[in-house]
DRENMARTOR-974620 format. One record per residue (C-alpha): residue in three letters; x, y, z. Coordinates in nm, 3 decimals, always signed. Last residue first. Layout:
! DRENMARTOR-974620
ALA;X;Y;Z
...
//
This chain:
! DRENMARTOR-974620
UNK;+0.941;-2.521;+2.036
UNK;+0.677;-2.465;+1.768
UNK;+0.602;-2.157;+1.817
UNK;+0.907;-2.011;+1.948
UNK;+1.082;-2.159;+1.589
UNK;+0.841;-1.980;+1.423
UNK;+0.910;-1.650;+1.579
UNK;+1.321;-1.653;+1.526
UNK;+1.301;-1.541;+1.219
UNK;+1.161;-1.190;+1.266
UNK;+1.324;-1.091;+1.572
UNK;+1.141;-1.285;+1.917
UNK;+1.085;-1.033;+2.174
UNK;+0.736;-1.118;+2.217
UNK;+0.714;-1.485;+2.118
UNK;+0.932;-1.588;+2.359
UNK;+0.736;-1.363;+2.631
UNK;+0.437;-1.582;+2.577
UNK;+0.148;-1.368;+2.454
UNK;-0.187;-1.297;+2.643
UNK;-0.012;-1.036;+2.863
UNK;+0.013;-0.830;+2.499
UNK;-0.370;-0.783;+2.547
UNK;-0.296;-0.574;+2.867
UNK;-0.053;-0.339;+2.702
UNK;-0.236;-0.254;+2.425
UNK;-0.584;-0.202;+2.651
UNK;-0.327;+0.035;+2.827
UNK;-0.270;+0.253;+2.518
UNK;-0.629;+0.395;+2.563
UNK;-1.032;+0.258;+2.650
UNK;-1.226;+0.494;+2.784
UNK;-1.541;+0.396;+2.739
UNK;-1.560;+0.025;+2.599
UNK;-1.528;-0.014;+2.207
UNK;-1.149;-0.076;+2.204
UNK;-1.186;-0.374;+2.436
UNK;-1.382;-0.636;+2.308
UNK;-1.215;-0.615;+1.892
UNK;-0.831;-0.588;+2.114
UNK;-0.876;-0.848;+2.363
UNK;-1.060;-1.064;+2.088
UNK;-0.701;-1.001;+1.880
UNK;-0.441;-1.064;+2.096
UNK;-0.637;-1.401;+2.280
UNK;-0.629;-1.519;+1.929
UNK;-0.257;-1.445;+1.862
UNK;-0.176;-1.629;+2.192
UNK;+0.069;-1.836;+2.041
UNK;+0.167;-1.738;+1.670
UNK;-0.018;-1.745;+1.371
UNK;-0.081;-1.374;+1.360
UNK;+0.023;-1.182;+1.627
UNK;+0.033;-0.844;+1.452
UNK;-0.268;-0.873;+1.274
UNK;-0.516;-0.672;+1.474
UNK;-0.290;-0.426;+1.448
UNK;-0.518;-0.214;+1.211
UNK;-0.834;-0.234;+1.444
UNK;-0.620;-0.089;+1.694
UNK;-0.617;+0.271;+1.572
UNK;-0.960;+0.358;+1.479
UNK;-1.034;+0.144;+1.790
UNK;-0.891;+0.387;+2.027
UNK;-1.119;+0.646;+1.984
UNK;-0.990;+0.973;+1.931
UNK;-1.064;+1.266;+2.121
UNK;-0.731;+1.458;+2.103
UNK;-0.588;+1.312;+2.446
UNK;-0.674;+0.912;+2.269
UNK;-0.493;+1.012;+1.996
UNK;-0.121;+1.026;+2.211
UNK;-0.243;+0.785;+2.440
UNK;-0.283;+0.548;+2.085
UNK;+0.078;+0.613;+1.986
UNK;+0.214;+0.503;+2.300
UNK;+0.024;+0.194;+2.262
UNK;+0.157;+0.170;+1.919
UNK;+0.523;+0.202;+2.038
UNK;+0.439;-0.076;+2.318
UNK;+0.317;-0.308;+2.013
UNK;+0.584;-0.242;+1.795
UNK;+0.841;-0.336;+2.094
UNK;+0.682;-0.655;+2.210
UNK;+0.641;-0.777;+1.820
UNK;+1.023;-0.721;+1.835
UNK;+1.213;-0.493;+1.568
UNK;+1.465;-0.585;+1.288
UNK;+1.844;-0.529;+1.395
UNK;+2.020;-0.253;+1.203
UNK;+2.189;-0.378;+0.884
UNK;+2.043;-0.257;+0.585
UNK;+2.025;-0.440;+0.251
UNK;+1.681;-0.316;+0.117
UNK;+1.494;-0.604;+0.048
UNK;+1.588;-0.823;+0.327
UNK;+1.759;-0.576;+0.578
UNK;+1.469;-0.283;+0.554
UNK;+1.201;-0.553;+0.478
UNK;+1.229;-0.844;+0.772
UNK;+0.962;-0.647;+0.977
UNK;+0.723;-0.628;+0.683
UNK;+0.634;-0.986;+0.728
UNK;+0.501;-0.850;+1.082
UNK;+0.162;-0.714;+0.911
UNK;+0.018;-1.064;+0.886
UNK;-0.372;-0.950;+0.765
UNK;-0.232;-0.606;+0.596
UNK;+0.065;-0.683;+0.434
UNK;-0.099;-1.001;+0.268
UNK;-0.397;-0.754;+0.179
UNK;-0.105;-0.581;-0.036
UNK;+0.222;-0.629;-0.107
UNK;+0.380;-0.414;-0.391
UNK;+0.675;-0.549;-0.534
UNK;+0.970;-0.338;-0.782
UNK;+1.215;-0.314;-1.030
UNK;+1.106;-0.651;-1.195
UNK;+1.237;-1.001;-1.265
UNK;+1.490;-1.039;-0.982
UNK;+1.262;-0.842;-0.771
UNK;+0.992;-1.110;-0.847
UNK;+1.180;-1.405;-0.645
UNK;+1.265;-1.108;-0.346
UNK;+0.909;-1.039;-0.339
UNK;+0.814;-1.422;-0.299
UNK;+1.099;-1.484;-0.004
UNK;+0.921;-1.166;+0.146
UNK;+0.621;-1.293;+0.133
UNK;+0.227;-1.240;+0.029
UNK;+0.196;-1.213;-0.290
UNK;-0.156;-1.197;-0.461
UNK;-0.147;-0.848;-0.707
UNK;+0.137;-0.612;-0.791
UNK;+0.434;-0.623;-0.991
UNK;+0.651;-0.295;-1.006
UNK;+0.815;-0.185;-1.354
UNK;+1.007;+0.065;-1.396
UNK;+1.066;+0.122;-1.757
UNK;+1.415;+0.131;-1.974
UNK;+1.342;-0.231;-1.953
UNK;+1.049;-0.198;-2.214
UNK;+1.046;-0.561;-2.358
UNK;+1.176;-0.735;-2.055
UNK;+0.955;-0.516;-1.829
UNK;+0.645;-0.614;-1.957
UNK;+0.740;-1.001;-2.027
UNK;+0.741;-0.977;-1.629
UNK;+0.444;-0.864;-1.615
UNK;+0.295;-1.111;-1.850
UNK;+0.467;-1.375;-1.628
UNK;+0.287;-1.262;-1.316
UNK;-0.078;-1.341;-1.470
UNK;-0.308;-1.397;-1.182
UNK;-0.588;-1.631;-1.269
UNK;-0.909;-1.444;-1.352
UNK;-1.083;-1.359;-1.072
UNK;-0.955;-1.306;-0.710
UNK;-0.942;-0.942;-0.642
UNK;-1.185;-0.874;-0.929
UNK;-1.444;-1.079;-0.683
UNK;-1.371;-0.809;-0.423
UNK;-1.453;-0.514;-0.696
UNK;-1.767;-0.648;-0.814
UNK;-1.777;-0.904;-1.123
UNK;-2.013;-0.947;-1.386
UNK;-1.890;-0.653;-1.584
UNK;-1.564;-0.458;-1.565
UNK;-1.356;-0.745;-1.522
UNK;-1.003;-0.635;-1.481
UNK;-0.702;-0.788;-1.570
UNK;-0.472;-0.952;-1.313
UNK;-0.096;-0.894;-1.269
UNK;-0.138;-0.553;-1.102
UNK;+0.119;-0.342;-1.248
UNK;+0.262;-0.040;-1.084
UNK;+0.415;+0.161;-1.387
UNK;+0.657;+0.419;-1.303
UNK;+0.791;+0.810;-1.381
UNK;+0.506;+0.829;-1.626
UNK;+0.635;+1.157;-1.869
UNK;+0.346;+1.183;-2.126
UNK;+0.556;+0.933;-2.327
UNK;+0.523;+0.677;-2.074
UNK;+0.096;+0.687;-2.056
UNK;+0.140;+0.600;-2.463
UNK;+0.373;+0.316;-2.445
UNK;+0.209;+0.205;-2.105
UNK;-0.127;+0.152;-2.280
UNK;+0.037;-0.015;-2.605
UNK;+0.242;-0.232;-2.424
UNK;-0.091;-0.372;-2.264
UNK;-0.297;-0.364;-2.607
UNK;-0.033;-0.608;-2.760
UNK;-0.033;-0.818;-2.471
UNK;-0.377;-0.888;-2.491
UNK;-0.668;-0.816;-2.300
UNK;-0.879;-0.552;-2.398
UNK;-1.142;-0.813;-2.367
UNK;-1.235;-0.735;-2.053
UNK;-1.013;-0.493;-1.885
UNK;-0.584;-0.565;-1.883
UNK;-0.255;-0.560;-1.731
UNK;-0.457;-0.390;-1.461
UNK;-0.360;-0.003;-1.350
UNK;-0.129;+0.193;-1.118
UNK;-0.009;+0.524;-1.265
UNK;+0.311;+0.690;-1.112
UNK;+0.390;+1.044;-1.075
UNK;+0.725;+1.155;-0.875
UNK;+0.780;+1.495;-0.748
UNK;+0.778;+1.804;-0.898
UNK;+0.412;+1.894;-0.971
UNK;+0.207;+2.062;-1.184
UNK;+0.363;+1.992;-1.503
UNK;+0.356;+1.629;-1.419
UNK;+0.012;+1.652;-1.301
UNK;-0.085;+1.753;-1.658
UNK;+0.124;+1.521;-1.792
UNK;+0.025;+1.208;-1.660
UNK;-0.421;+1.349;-1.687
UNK;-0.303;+1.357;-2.073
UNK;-0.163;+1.000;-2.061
UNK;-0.474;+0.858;-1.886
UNK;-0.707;+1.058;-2.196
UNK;-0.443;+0.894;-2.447
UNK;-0.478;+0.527;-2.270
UNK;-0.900;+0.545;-2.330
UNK;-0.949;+0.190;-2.261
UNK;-0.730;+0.153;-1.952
UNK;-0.977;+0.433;-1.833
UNK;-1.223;+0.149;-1.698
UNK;-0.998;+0.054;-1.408
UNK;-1.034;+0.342;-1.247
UNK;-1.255;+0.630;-1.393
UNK;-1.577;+0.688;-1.533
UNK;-1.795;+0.817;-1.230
UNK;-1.973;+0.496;-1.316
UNK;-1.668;+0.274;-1.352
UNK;-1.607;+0.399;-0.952
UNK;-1.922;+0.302;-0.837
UNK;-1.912;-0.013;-1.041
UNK;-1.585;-0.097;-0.838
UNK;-1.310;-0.182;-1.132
UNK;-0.985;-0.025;-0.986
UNK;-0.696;-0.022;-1.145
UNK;-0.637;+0.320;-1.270
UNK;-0.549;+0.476;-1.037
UNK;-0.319;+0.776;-1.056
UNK;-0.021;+0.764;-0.781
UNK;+0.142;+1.123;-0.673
UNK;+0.489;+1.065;-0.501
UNK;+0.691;+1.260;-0.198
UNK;+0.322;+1.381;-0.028
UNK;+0.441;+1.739;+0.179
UNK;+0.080;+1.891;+0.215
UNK;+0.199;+2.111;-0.038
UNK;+0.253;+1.805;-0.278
UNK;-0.132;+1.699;-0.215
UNK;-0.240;+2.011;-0.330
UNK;-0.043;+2.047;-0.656
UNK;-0.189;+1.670;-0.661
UNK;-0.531;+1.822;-0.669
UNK;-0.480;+2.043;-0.888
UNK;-0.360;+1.854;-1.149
UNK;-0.629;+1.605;-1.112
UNK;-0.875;+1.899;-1.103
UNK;-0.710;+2.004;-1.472
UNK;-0.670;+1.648;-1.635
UNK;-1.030;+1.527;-1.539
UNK;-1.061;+1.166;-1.536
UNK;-1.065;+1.067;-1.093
UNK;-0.865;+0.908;-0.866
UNK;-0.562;+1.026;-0.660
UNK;-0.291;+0.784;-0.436
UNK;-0.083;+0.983;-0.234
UNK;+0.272;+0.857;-0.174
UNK;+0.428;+0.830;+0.129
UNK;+0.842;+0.822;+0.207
UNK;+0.772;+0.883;+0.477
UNK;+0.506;+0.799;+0.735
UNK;+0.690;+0.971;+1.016
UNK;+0.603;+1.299;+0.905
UNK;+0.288;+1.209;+1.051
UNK;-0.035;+1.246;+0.804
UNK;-0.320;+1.542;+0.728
UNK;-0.457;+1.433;+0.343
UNK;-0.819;+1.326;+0.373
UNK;-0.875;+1.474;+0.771
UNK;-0.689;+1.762;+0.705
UNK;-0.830;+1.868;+0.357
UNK;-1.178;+1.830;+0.471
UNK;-1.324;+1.798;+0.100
UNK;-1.361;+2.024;-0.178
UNK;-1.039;+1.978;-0.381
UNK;-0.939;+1.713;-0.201
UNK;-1.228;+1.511;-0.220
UNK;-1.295;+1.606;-0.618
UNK;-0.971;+1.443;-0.712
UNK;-1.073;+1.160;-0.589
UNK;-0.877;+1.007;-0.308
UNK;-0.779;+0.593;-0.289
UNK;-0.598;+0.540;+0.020
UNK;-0.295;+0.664;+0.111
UNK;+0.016;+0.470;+0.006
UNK;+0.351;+0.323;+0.140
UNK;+0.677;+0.301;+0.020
UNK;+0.885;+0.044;+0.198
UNK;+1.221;+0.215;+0.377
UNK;+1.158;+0.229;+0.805
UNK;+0.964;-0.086;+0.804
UNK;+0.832;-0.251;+1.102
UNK;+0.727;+0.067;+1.347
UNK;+0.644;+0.239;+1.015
UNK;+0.402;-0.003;+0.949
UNK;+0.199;+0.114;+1.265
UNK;+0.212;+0.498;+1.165
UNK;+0.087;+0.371;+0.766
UNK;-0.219;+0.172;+0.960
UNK;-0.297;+0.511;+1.178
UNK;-0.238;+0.719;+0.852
UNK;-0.554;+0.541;+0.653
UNK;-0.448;+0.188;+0.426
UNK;-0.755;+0.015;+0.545
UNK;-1.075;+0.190;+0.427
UNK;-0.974;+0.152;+0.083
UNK;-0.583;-0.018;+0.007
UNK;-0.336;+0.133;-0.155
UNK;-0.055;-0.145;-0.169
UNK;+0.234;-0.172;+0.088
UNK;+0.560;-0.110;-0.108
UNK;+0.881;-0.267;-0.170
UNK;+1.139;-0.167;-0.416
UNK;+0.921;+0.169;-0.413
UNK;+1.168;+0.295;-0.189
UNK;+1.462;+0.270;-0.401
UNK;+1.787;+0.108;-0.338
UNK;+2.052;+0.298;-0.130
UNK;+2.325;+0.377;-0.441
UNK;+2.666;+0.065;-0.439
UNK;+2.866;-0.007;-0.113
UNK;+3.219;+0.133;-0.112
//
């Protein structure tokens, strides 16, 4: 007999602002039946007093989701994942990763790494209000709270409040000097700390985040760590995720064709297109799909032209894809390269 199904969050697609919306997480779905994916970042205060349909309303097709919440009040956190969980989220993510100024100002993110008591009492008051997973997602370090000392000391105290996981982003934060997208790239990524992480607390799962961009490189980490999390890499070459289910997770049916994603998402787009949406909310996320392969230009400037004219629906998919050689179209994951270059 074959041993437990691994895990969804052995893989998962990153939160990711402005980019990681329920049109993107529909489109991955057509790749990857098993990665974990993420909303994008939500404070607490937006679902409480927001439009709860537009901020949390997704397609059961998404799961297994998690909802990704923001914010340093224990009680409207709590709340607002009670909220989420209603809505039918299977994991509630606290971030504290993220170093935007406009986000340090409303004091939390990235910055609440140095107050890892408040992060742990926020952990257990959404674990009492919840039954479903809750993860925190943070930097392996801010500024010069930096060492490894302080980092086993962070997840030491958020663990004991009842953390179900640690998402680990292998770069520490610079909360001054450097905006968000420069935080992204500056300092050096430091995988091996991670690592060290989860050889010193291996009763922990541990998932590495921060600059891969391939399955081969996932794999590498998974035999460090319980988990990867791609993330802009998932999002500019989206069909890396097409090899996931039977790389990652061991399963057997055949991986899809660009031809057939792209006919699913034209579908999909008639379907938004009847309630008023317009088409580019949708396409701008499969912008990607053809990268680096014949025609993947013509794909994309079909796509950006097209989706802003009147009436534009799933047909504008279906005339782009005329721009790509059939080879590449029904090529499995695998087989693309060798279309490209034959």
């Amino acid at each position: 007999m074959s041993g437990p199904s691994p895990p969804p969050h052995r893989l998962s697609v990153a939160p990711m602002m402005a980019r990681t919306d329920r049109h993107f997480r529909f489109f991955v779905r057509r790749l990857t039946r098993r990665t974990l994916l993420y909303t994008e970042m939500l404070t607490a205060d937006a679902v409480l007093h927001g439009d709860r349909a537009k901020l949390l309303g997704f397609d059961p097709d998404e799961h297994p989701v998690a909802l990704q919440l923001a914010g340093d009040d224990p009680v409207a956190l709590a709340e607002a994942a009670r909220i989420g969980v209603g809505w039918g989220y299977d994991e509630i993510d606290l971030n504290v990763g993220c170093p935007s100024e406009r986000v340090q100002r409303a004091r939390f993110g990235a910055c609440l790494m140095a107050e890892p008591e408040r992060v742990a009492e926020i952990v257990a008051a959404i674990r009492a209000a919840v039954r479903v997973p809750v993860t925190v997602k943070h930097r392996i370090g801010i500024d010069n709270l930096d060492s490894e000392a302080f980092l086993l000391r962070f997840v030491d105290t958020v663990a004991s409040a009842g953390c179900d996981r640690f998402v680990v982003h292998a770069r520490k934060a610079i909360l001054a000097g450097l905006n968000a997208k420069q935080n992204r790239r500056v300092p050096p990524l430091r995988h091996d700390v991670v690592h060290r992480l989860k050889e010193r607390r291996p009763d922990l799962e541990i998932v590495i985040n921060g600059g891969i961009a391939t399955l081969d490189e996932a794999s590498a980490h998974l035999e460090r760590v319980d988990g990867v999390m791609i993330g802009r890499a998932a999002y500019e070459n989206p069909f890396l995720l097409a090899e996931a289910d039977r790389r990652i997770f061991g399963e057997t049916a055949p991986p899809p064709t660009r031809r057939e994603v792209a006919l699913a998402m034209a579908r999909y787009v008639d379907e938004w297109f009847a309630r008023g949406l317009f088409a580019s909310h949708i396409t701008r996320h499969i912008l990607g799909l053809f990268r680096g392969v014949p025609g993947g230009r013509a794909w994309r400037r079909a796509l950006t032209e097209g989706a802003v004219k009147p009436g534009a629906d799933g047909s504008l998919i279906e005339r782009a894809l005329r721009a790509i050689p059939d080879e590449v179209l029904d090529a499995r994951p695998g087989e693309t390269e060798r279309a490209a270059v034959g």
